[in-house]
ZAMARGU-4260 file (C-alpha; in steps of 0.2 Angstrom, whole numbers, plus 5000, padded with zeros to 4 digits):
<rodrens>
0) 5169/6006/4446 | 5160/5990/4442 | 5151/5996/4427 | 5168/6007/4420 | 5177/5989/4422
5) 5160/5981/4412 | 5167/5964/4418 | 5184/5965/4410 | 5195/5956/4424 | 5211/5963/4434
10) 5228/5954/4432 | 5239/5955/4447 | 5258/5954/4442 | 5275/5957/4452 | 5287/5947/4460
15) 5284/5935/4475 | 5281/5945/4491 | 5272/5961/4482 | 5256/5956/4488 | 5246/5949/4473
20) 5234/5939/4482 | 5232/5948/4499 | 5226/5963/4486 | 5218/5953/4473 | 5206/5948/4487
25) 5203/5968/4493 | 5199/5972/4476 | 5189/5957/4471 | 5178/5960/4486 | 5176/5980/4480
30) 5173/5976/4463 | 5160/5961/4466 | 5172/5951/4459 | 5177/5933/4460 | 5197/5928/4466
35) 5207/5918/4457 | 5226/5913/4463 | 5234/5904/4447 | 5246/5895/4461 | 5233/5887/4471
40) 5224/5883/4455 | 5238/5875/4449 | 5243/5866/4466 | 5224/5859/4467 | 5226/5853/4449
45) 5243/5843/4450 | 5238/5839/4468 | 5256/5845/4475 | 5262/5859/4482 | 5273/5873/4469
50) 5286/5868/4477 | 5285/5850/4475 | 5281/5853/4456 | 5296/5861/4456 | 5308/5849/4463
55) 5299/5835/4455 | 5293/5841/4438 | 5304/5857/4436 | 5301/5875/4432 | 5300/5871/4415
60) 5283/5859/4419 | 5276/5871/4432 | 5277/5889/4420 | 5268/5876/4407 | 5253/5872/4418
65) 5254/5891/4425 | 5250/5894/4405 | 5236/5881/4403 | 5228/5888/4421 | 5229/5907/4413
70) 5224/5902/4396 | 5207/5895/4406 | 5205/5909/4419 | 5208/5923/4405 | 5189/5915/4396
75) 5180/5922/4412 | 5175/5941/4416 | 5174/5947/4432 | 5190/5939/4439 | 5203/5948/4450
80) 5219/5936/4445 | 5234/5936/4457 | 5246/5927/4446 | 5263/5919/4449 | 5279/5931/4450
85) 5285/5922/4432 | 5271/5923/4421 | 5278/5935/4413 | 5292/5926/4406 | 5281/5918/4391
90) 5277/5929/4378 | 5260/5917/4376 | 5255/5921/4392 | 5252/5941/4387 | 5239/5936/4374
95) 5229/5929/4388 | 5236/5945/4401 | 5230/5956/4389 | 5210/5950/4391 | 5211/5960/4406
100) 5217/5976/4416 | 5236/5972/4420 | 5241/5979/4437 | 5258/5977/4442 | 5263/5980/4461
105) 5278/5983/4462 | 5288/5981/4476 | 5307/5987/4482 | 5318/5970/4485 | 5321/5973/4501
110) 5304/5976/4506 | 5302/5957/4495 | 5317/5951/4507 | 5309/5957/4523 | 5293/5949/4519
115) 5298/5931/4513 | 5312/5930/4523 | 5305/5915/4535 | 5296/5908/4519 | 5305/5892/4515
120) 5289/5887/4503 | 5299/5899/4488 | 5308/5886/4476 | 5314/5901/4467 | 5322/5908/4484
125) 5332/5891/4489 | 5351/5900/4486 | 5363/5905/4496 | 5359/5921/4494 | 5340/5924/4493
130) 5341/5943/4491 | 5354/5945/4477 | 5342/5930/4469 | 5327/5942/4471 | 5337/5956/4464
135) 5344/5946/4450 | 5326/5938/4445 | 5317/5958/4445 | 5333/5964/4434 | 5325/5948/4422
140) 5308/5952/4423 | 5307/5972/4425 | 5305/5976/4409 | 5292/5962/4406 | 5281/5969/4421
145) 5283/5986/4414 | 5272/5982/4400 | 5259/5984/4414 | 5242/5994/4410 | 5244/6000/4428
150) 5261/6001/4438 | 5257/6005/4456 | 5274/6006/4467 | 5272/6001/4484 | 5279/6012/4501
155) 5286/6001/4514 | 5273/6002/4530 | 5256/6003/4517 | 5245/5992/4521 | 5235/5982/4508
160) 5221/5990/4510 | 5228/6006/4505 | 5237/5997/4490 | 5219/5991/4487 | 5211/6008/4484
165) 5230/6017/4477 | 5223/6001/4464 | 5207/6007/4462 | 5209/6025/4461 | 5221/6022/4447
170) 5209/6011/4436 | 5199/6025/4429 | 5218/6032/4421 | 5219/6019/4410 | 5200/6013/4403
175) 5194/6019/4387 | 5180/6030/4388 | 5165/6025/4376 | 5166/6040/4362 | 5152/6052/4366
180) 5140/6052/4353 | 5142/6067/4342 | 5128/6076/4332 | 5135/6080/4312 | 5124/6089/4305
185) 5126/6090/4286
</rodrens>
């Protein structure tokens, strides 16, 4: 599978709760690949939590340091990216999606709700009603993650290692095939 990818990286988008890292790291270790999460990149680099960026800085400053972490990841090969449930909201943030393989998991909301419903670390998910907000938000972005190379839709009870290899499975779908050399003859 290695060797169809020839490096080109795998972009994990979806909403909070799909899954994006706990995948990301199935498939990077199948592929031989390195794991990169753009939120604990970005938590390193501004030394605070997401949630303190947020309630400090705004969502405004946090989806631009998402974009300068993507712009920066998107240089390497060999990367399986989870990325943040928003990145999709900036059109710039395709051109450095596009680099790669985009995966989007995509998850029912109230397989979402179920999973980050003791999770108080969700800025995004501090309303009075977390699940119509998680609705509301994938109503937003559906369209956005739908521009996906690969949507995979995810069945409550899979585990995610069978995501992992529904993931894998799928790759092959969407790569171009190098055109088989043809003889012409005159």
């Amino acid at each position: 599978m290695s060797s169809l990818l020839q490096g080109v990286s795998l972009y994990l988008i979806g909403m909070m709760g799909a899954g994006k890292s706990t995948v990301g790291r199935l498939l990077a270790k199948q592929l031989s690949y390195g794991f990169v999460d753009t939120d604990d990149v970005i938590a390193k680099a501004a030394g605070r939590s997401i949630n303190q960026l947020f309630a400090e800085e705004g969502e405004a400053a946090f989806r631009q340091l998402e974009s300068d972490v993507l712009a920066q990841v998107s240089a390497h090969l060999n990367l399986t990216v989870a990325t943040g449930g928003g990145i999709v909201l900036k059109r710039e943030n395709w051109s450095y999606l596009r680099h790669g393989l985009i995966v989007w998991l995509d998850v029912p909301v109230e397989l979402l709700y179920e999973r980050l419903a003791e999770d108080t670390t969700r800025p995004l998910l501090q309303d009075p009603d977390p699940q119509g907000k998680l609705r509301s938000l994938l109503e937003q972005r559906q369209a956005l993650y739908a521009q996906a190379d690969l949507h995979i839709i995810v069945n409550e009870g899979e585990t995610p290692e069978q995501i992992a290899n529904r993931v894998m499975a799928a790759i092959p779908s969407v790569l171009k095939t190098p055109a088989s050399h043809q003889n012409v003859e005159n």
